[in-house]
C-alpha positions as semicolon CSV with decimal commas, in nm:
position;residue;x (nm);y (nm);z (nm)
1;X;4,440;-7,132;4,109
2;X;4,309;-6,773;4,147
3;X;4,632;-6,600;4,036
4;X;4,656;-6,835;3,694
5;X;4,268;-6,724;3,625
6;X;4,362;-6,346;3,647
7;X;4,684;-6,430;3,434
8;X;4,418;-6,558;3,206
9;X;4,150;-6,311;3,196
10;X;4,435;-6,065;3,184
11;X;4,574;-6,221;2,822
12;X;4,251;-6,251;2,732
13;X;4,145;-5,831;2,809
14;X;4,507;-5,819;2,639
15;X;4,393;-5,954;2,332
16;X;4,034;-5,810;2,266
17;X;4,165;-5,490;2,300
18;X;4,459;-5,547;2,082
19;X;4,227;-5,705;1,787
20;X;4,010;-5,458;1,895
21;X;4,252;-5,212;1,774
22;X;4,342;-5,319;1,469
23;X;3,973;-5,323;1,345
24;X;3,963;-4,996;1,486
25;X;4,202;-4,855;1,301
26;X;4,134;-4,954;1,006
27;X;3,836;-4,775;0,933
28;X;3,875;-4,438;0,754
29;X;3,714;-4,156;0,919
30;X;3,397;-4,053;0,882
31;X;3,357;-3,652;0,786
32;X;3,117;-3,400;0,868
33;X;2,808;-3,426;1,174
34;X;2,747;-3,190;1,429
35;X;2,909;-3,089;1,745
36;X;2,671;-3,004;2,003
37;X;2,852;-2,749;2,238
38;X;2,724;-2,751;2,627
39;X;2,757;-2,437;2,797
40;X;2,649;-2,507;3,198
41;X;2,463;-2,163;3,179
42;X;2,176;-1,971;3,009
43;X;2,160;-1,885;2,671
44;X;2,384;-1,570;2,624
45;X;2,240;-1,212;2,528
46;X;2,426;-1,286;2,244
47;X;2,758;-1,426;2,073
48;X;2,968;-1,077;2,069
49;X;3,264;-1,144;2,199
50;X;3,331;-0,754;2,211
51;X;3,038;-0,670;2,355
52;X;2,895;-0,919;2,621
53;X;3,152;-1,063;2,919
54;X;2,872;-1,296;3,095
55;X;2,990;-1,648;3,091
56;X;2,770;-1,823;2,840
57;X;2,920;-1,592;2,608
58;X;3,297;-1,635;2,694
59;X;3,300;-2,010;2,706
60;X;3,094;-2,044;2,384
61;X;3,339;-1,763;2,146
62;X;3,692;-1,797;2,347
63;X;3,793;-2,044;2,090
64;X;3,748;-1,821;1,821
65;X;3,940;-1,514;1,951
66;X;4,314;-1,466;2,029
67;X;4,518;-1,297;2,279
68;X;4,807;-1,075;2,288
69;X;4,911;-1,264;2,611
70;X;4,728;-1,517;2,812
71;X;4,810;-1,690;3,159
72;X;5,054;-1,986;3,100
73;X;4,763;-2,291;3,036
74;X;5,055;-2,564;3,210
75;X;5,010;-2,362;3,526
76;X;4,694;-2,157;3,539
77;X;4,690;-2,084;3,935
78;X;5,002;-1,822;3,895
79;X;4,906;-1,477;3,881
80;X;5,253;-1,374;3,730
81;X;5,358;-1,578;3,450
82;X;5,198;-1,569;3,089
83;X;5,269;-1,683;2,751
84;X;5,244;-1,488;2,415
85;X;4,929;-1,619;2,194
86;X;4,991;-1,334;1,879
87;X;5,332;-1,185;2,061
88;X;5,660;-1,323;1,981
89;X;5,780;-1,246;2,300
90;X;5,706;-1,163;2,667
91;X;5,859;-0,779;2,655
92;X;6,075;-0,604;2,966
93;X;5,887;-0,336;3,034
94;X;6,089;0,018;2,973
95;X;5,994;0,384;3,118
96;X;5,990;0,251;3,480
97;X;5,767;-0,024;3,388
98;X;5,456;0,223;3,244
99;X;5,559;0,034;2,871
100;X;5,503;-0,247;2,695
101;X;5,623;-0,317;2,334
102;X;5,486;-0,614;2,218
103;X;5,616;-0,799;1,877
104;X;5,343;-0,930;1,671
105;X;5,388;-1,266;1,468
């Protein structure tokens, strides 16, 4: 008796969240608001991104600001692999590893 109730209670989860679904999608989506943006520190001396480094300030204007290379986001512990954000390519270094030339896109 208990395993044909959680059959049922499963088709019946099934269901709601299927019609649920539909209804959801459905509506059209709704433009505009606000996005409130929580920073777990105190306010920043300001929003320069070239001037200030504290932490309220590099959480809150990293998404505005590229890179020429940043560390690989699929596996941020390594200290020695990177990805290109405005390079086309990770460069071999020449002149016994003293230079970089870095492609732009």
């Amino acid at each position: 008796m208990g395993l044909a109730l959680r059959g049922l209670a499963a088709g019946l989860l099934t269901a709601l969240t299927l019609v649920g679904g539909v209804a959801a999608a459905e509506e059209a989506p709704k433009r505009g608001g606000v996005l409130t943006y929580m920073i777990p520190a105190d306010a920043p001396p300001s929003f320069d991104g070239h001037r200030e480094a504290t932490f309220a300030t590099v959480h809150a204007v990293a998404p505005f600001y590229s890179v020429l290379i940043r560390a690989n986001p699929e596996n941020p512990a390594s200290t020695a692999e990177f990805v290109c954000d405005v390079c086309t390519e990770i460069p071999e270094p020449t002149d016994g590893g003293r230079t970089y030339s870095f492609m732009i896109r």
